[in-house]
Backbone as CSV, one residue per row, in Angstrom:
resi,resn,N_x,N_y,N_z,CA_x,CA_y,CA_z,C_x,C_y,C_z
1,UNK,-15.670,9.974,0.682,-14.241,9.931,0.438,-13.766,8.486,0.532
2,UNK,-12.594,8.041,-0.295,-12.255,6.746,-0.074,-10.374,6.815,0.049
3,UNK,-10.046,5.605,-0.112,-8.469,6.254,-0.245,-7.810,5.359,-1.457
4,UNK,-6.759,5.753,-1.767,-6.689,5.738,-3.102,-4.800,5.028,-2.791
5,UNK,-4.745,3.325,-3.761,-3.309,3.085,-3.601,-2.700,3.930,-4.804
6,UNK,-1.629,4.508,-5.193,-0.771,5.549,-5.986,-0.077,4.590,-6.618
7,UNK,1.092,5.372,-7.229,2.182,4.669,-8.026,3.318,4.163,-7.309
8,UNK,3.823,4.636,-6.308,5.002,3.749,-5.458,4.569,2.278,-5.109
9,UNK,2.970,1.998,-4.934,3.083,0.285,-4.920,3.622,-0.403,-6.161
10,UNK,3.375,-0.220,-7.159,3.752,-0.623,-8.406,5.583,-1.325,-8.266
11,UNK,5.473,-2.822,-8.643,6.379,-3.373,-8.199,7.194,-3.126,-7.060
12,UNK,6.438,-3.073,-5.564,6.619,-3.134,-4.530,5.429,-3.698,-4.122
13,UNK,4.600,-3.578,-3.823,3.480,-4.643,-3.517,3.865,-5.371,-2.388
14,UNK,3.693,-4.161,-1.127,3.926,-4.638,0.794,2.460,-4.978,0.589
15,UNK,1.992,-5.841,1.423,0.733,-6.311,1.927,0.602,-5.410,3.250
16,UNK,1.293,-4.956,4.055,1.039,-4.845,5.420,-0.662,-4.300,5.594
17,UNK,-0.742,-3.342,4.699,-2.119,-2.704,4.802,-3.005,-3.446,4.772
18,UNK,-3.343,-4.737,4.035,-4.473,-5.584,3.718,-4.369,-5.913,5.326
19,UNK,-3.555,-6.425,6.244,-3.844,-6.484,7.935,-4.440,-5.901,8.630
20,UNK,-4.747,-4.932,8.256,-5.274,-3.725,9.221,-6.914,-3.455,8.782
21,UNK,-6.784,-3.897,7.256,-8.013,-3.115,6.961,-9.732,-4.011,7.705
22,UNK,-10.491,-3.029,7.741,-11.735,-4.227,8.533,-12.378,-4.459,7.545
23,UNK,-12.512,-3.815,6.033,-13.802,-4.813,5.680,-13.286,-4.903,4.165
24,UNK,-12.033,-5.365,4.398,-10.924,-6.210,3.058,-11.536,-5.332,1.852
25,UNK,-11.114,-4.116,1.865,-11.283,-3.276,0.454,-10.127,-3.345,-0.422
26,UNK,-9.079,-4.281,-0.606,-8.116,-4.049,-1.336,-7.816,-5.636,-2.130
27,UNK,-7.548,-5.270,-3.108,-7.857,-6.385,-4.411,-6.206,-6.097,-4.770
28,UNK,-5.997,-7.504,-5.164,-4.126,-7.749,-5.449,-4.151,-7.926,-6.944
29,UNK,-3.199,-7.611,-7.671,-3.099,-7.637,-8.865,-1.795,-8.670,-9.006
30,UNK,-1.161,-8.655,-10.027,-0.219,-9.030,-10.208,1.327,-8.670,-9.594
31,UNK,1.464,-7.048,-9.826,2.201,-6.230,-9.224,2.352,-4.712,-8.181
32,UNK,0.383,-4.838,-7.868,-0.115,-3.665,-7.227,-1.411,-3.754,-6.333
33,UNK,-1.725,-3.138,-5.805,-3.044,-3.240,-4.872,-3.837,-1.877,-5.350
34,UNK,-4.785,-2.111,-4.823,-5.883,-1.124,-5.265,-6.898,-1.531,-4.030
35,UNK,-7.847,-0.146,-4.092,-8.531,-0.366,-3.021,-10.202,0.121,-3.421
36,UNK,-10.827,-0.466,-3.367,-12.337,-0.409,-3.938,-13.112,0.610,-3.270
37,UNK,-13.185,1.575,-3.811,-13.868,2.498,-2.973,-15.164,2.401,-2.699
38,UNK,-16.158,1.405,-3.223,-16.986,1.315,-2.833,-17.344,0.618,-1.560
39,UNK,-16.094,-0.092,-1.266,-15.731,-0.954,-0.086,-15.083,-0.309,0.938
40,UNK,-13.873,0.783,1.005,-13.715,1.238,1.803,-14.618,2.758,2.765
41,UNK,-13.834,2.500,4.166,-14.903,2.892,5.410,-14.047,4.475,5.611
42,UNK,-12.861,4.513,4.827,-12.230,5.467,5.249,-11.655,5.384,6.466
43,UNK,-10.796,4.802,7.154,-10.765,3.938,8.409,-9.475,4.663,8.999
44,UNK,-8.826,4.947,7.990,-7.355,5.794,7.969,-6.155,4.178,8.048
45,UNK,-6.656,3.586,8.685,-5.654,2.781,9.342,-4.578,1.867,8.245
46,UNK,-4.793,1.831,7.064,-3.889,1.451,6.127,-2.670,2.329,5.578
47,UNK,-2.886,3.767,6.231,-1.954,4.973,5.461,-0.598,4.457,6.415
48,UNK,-1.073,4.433,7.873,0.424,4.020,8.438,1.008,2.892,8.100
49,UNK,0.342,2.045,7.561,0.805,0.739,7.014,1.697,0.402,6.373
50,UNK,1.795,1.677,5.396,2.063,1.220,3.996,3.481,1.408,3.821
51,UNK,4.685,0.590,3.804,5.912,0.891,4.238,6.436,1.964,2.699
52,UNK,5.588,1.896,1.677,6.233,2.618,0.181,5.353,3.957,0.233
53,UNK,4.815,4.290,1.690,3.603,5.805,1.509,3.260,6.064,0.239
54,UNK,2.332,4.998,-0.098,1.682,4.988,-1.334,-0.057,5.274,-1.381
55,UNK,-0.425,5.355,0.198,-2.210,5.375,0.028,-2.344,6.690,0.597
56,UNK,-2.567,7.601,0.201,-3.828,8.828,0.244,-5.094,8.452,0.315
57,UNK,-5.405,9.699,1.140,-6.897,9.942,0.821,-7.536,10.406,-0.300
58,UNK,-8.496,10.142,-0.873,-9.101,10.762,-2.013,-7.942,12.107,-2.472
59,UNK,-8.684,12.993,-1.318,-8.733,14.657,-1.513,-7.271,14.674,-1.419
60,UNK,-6.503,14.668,-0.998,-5.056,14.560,-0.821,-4.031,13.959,-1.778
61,UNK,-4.599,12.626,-2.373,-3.451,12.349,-3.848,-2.536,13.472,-4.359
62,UNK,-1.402,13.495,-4.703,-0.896,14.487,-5.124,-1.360,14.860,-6.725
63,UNK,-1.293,15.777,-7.182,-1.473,16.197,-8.603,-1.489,15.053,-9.403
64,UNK,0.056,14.649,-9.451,0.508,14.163,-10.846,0.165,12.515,-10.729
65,UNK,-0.705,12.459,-9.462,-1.316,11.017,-9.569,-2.695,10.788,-9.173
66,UNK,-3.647,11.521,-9.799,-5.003,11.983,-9.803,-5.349,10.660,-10.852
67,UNK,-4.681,10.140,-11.307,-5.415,9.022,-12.124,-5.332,7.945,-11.765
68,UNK,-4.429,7.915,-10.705,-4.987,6.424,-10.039,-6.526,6.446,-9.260
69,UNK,-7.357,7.447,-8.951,-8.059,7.702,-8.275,-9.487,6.616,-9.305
70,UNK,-9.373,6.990,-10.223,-10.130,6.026,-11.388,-9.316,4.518,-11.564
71,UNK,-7.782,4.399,-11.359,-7.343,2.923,-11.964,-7.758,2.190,-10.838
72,UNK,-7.566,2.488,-9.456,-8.046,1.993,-8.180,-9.675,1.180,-8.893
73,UNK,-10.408,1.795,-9.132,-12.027,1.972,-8.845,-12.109,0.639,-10.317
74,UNK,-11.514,0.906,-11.378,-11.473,0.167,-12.565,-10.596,-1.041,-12.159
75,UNK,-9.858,-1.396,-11.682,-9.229,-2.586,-11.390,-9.413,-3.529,-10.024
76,UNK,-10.127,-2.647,-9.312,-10.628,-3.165,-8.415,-11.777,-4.099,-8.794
77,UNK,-12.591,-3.980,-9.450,-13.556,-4.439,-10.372,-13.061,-5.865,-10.674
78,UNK,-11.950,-5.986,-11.423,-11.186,-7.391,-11.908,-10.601,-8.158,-10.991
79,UNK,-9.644,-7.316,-10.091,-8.943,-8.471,-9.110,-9.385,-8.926,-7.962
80,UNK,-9.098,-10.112,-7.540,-9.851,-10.987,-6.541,-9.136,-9.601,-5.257
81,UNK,-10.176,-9.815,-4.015,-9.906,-9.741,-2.631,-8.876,-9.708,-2.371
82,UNK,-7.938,-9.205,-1.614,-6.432,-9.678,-0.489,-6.784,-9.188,0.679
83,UNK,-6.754,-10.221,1.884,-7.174,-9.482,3.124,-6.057,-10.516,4.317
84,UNK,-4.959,-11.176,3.703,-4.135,-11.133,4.702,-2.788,-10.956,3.714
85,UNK,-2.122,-10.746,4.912,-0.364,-10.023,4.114,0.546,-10.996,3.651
86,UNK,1.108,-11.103,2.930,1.881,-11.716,2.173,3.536,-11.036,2.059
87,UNK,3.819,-12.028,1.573,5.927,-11.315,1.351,5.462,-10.508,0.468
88,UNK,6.612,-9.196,-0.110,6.662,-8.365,-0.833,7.388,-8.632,-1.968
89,UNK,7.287,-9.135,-3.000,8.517,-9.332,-3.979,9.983,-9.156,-3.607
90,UNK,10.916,-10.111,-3.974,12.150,-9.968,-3.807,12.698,-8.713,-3.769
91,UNK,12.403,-7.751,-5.060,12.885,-6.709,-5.099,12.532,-5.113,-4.513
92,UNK,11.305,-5.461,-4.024,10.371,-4.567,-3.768,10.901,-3.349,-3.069
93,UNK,12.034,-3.913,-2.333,12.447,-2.528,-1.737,13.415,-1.658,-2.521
94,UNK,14.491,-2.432,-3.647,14.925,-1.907,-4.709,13.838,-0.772,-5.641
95,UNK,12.570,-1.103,-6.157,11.712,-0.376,-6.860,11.122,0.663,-5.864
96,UNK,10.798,0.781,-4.471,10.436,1.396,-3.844,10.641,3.054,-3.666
97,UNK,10.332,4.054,-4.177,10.688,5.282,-4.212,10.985,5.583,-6.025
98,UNK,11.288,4.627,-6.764,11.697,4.869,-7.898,10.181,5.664,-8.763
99,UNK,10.330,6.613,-9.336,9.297,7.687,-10.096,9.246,6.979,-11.423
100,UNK,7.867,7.208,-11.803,7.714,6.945,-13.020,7.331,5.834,-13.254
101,UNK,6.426,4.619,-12.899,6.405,3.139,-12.754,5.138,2.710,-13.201
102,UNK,4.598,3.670,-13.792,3.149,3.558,-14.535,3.125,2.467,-15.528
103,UNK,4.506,2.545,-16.381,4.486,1.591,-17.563,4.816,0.478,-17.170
104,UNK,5.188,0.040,-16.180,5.116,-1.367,-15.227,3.990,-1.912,-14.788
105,UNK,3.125,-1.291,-14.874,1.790,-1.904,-13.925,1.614,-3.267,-14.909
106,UNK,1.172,-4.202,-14.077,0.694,-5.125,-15.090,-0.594,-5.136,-14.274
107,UNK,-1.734,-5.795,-15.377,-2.745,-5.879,-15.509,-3.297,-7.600,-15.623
């Protein structure tokens, strides 16, 4: 099992989780994090982290976001490491909760 970042990071992009994690499974994009499942320990300790409750576990993702479970694993691949926390975008807490933010991701 690994855990999986969702669609509420998507232009919110909190770092807090990259602090916690022990063996830096999460890769920064432009406007999102992702977490390499081949890297993560399952550790739990990033779920309380995450101020936009955006990381599930595998088995737990909700339905209608079963495809980040693959964008995680595929983009993790491309983006460098993040393993200390950073500011959150200006707006981040404005986008935070907002549905539907798929067509925002940048790549």
């Amino acid at each position: 099992m690994t855990y999986v970042v969702t669609e509420n990071c998507i232009k919110c992009k909190y770092t807090d989780c990259v602090d916690v994690c022990p063996v830096d499974c999460f890769h920064e994009g432009p406007n999102f994090l992702t977490i390499d499942p081949e890297e993560c320990i399952d550790c739990t300790l990033c779920v309380a982290e995450c101020p936009a409750e955006a990381i599930f576990a595998e088995e737990d993702v909700p339905e209608d976001q079963h495809k980040f479970i693959a964008l995680n694993a595929e983009l993790a691949k491309n983006w460098p490491v993040i393993s200390e926390r950073r500011e959150p975008p200006a707006d981040a807490d404005d986008w935070n909760g907002t549905p539907d933010k798929l067509e925002y991701l940048e790549r």
